[in-house]
C-alpha positions in Angstrom: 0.0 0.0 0.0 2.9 1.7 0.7 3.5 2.5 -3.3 -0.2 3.3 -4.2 -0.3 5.9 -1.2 2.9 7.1 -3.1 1.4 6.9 -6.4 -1.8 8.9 -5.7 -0.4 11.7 -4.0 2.4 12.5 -7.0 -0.9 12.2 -8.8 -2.5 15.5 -6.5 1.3 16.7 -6.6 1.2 16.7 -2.8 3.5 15.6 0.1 2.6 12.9 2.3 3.8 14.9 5.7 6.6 12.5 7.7 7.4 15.1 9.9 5.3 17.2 12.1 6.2 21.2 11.8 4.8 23.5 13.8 1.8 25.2 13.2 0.8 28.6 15.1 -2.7 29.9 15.5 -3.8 33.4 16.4 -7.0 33.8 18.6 -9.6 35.6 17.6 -12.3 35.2 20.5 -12.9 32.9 22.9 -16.4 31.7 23.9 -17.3 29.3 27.1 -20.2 26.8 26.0 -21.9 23.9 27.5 -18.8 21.1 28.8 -16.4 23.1 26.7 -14.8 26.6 25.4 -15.2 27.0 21.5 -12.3 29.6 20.1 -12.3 31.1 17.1 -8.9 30.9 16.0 -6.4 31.7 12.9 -3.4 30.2 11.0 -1.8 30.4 8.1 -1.5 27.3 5.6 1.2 28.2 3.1 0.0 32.2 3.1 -3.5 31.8 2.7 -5.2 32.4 6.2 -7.6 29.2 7.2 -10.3 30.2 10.2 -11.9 28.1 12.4 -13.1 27.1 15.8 -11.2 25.4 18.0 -13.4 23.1 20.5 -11.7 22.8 24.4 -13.0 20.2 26.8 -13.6 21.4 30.2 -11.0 18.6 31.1 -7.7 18.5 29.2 -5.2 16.0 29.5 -4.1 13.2 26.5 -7.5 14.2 24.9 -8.2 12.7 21.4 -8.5 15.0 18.7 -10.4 15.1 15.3 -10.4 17.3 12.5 -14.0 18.2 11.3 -14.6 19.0 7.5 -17.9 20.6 6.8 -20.8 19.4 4.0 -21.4 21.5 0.8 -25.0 21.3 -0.1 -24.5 24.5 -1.9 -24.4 26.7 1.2 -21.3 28.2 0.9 -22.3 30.8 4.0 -21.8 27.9 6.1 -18.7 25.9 7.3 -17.4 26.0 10.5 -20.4 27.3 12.2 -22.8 24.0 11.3 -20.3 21.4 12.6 -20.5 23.4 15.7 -24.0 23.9 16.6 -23.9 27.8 15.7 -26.0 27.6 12.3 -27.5 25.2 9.6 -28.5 21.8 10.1 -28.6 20.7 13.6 -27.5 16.9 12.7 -24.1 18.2 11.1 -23.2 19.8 14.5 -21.1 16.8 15.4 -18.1 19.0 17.6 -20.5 20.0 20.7 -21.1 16.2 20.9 -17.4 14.9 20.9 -16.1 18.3 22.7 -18.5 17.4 25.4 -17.4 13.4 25.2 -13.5 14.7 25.6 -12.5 15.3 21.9 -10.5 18.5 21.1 -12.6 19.4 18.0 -10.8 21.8 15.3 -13.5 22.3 12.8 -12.3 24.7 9.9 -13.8 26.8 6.8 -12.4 24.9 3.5 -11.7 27.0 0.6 -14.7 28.9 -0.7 -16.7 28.6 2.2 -17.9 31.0 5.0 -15.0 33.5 6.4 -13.1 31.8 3.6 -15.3 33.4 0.6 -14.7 36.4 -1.5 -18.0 38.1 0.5 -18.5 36.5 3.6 -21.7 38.4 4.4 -23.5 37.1 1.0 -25.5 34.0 1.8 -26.3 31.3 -0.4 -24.4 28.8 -3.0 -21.3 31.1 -4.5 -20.7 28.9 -7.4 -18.6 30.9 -9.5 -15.6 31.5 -6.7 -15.6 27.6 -6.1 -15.6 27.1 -10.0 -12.7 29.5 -10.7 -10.8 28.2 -7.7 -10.5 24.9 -9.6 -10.4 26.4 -13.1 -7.1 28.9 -11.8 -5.6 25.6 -10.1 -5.7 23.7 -13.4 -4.8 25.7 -16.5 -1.7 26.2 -14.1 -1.1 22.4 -14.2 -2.5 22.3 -10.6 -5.6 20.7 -8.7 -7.9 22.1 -6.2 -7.5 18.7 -4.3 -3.9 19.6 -3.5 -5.1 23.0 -1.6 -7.9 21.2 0.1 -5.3 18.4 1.5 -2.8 21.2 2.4 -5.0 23.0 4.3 -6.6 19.9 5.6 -3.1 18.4 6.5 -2.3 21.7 8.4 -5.2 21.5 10.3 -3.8 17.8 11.4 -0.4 19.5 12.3 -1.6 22.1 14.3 -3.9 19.4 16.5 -0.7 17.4 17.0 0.8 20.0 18.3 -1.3 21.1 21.1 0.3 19.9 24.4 -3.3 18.4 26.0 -4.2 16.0 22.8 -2.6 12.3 22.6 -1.1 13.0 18.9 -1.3 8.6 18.4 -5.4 9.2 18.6 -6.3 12.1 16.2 -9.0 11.5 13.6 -11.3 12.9 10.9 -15.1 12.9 10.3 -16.9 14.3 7.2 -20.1 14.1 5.2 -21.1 14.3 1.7 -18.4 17.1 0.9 -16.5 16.9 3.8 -16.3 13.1 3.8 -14.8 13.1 0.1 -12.5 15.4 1.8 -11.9 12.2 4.9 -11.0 9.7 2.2 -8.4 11.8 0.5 -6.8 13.0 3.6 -6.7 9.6 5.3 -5.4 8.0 2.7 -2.4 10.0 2.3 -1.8 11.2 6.0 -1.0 8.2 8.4 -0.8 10.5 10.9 -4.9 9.8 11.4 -5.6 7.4 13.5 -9.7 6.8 13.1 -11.2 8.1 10.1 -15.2 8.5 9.4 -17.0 9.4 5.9 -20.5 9.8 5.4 -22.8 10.1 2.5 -19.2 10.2 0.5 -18.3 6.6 -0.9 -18.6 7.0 -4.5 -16.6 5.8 -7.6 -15.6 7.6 -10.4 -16.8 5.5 -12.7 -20.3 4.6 -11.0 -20.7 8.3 -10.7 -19.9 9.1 -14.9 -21.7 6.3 -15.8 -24.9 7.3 -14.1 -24.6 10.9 -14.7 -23.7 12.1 -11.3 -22.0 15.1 -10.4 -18.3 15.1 -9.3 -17.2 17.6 -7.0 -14.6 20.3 -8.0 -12.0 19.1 -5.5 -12.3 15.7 -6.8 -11.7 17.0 -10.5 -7.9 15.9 -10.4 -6.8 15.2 -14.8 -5.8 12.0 -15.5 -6.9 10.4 -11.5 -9.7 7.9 -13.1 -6.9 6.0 -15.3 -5.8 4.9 -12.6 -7.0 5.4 -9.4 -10.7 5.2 -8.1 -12.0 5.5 -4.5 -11.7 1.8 -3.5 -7.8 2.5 -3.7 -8.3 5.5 -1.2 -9.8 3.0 1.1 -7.2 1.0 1.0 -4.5 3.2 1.6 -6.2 3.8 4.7 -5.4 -0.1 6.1 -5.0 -1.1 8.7 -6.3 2.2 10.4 -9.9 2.6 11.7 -12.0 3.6 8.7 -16.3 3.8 9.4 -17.8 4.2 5.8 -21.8 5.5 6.1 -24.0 5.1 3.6 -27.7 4.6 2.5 -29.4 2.7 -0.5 -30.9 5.6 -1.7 -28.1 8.4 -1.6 -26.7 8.3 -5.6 -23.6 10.0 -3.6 -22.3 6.6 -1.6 -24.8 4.5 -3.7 -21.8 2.0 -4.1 -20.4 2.1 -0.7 -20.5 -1.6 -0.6 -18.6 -2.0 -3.5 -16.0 0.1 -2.3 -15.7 -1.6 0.7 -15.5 -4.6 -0.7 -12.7 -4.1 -3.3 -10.5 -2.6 0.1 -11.2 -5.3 2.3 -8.1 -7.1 0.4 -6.1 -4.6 2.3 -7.0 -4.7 5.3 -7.2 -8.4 4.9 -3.8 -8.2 4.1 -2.8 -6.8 7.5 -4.9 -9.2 9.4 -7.3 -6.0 10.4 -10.7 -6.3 8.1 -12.3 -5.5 11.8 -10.8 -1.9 11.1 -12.8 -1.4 8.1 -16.6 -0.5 9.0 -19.9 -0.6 6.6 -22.9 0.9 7.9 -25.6 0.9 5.6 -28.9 3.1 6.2 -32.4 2.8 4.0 -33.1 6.6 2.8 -31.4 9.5 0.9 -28.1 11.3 1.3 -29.5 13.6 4.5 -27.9 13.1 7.8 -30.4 11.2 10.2 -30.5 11.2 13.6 -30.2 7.7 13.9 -26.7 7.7 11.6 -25.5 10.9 13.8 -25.6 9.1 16.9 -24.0 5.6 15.6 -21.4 8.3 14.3 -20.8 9.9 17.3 -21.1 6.7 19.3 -18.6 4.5 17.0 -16.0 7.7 17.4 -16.3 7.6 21.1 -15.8 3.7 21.1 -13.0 3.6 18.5 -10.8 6.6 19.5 -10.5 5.8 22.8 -9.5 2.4 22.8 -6.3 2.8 20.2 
């Protein structure tokens, strides 16, 4: 696996991190909340300045840690403020729930979205920002995937860094959007230790074939030759990988599939237990009942590495 982690991130043009450099944040504001202190904080991932909240347990000492990356669903006014509680959809406010359980939660805006757009006060899908940021990144021989993992991979940095989290049990959590973006990153970063993604598990070719739509971070020339997202999965072996899903959601319609292709590699390390199906009846919406297995297989998993 060791190659095909290689392989796919020469493909994104990106470095898988073997060191951890330091990673400074400014804050902002600092707000005490129910069983924990949410800050809204600053730093810089190579000159481009990432904000986000920062999620403090009332306890601190070896916490676990995971890096929360926010859904799309063409609401580019909201980012960082849904995973925490402050706006949106109630059931993607997964960081109160693990901040209270213990996690330190660092749960940033991604390119294009909220603080991070060209207006922050306009509300509503920004399409054409999003569109040129991939358009700039490609005619230059780049992709917007490689920003996405940068900043993504910074965010890991800077949570390994903090002297109250347990850097051997940080982790990632993401749907639709933000779980495309927990495939990528875990299968290049080994520094995660636990990954989940939700309403993401999609191939390439399932999606062209049936007319679905492929997200611009995910637009990487010349990745589908070779690579699809079964191989992401596998990269990820022998780590802890939850994959969520539900029969009717066209955007992890072949979950099982994928699954099923990467078992090989975790088979191959003796650790198919790490590698976690849960399949839902419905549509691609979060549920309550699949955010509280989320939050409840987190909890388990991350505490007992």
């Amino acid at each position: 696996m060791v190659n095909l982690k290689n392989e796919i991130a020469k493909a994104i043009d990106i470095s898988v991190p073997t060191t951890m450099p330091h990673v400074e944040y400014k804050l902002l504001d600092s707000t005490k909340a129910d069983g924990y202190t949410r800050q809204l904080i600053e730093y810089d991932s190579y000159g481009d300045k990432v904000i986000a909240f920062l999620l403090i347990p009332e306890i601190i000492d070896n916490n676990p840690a995971i890096l929360i990356n926010h859904q799309h669903n063409r609401e580019h006014h909201l980012g960082k403020s849904e995973v925490c509680g402050l706006a949106g959809n109630p059931l993607q406010a997964f960081g109160p729930e693990l901040a209270k359980k213990g996690f330190v939660v660092l749960a940033p805006d991604s390119i294009c979205f909220e603080d991070r757009r060209q207006d922050p006060q306009v509300e509503g899908f920004d399409f054409w920002q999003h569109f040129n940021e991939m358009c700039y990144r490609i005619i230059t021989g780049e992709c917007l995937m490689k920003k996405v993992l940068n900043d993504a991979m910074n965010g890991i940095t800077l949570l390994s860094n903090l002297i109250y989290v347990n850097d051997k049990k940080i982790g990632t959590l993401g749907h639709s959007y933000g779980g495309n973006t927990v495939l990528f990153l875990s299968a290049l970063d080994e520094r995660i230790a636990y990954s989940c993604a939700s309403g993401s598990a999609c191939t390439y070719e399932y999606r062209m074939i049936n007319n679905i739509g492929i997200e611009m971070a995910s637009v990487i020339p010349n990745f589908h030759g070779k690579y699809d997202i079964y191989d992401l999965v596998s990269c990820i072996a022998p780590r802890q990988m939850l994959i969520v899903s539900a029969e009717d959601d066209k955007y992890s319609k072949d979950a099982s599939y994928i699954v099923e292709k990467a078992s090989q590699a975790y088979l191959e390390y003796d650790a198919l237990q790490n590698l976690y199906h849960k399949r839902y009846p419905g549509g691609h919406e979060m549920t309550k009942e699949r955010f509280d297995f989320i939050i409840e297989w987190i909890d388990s998993n991350a505490k007992h590495i």
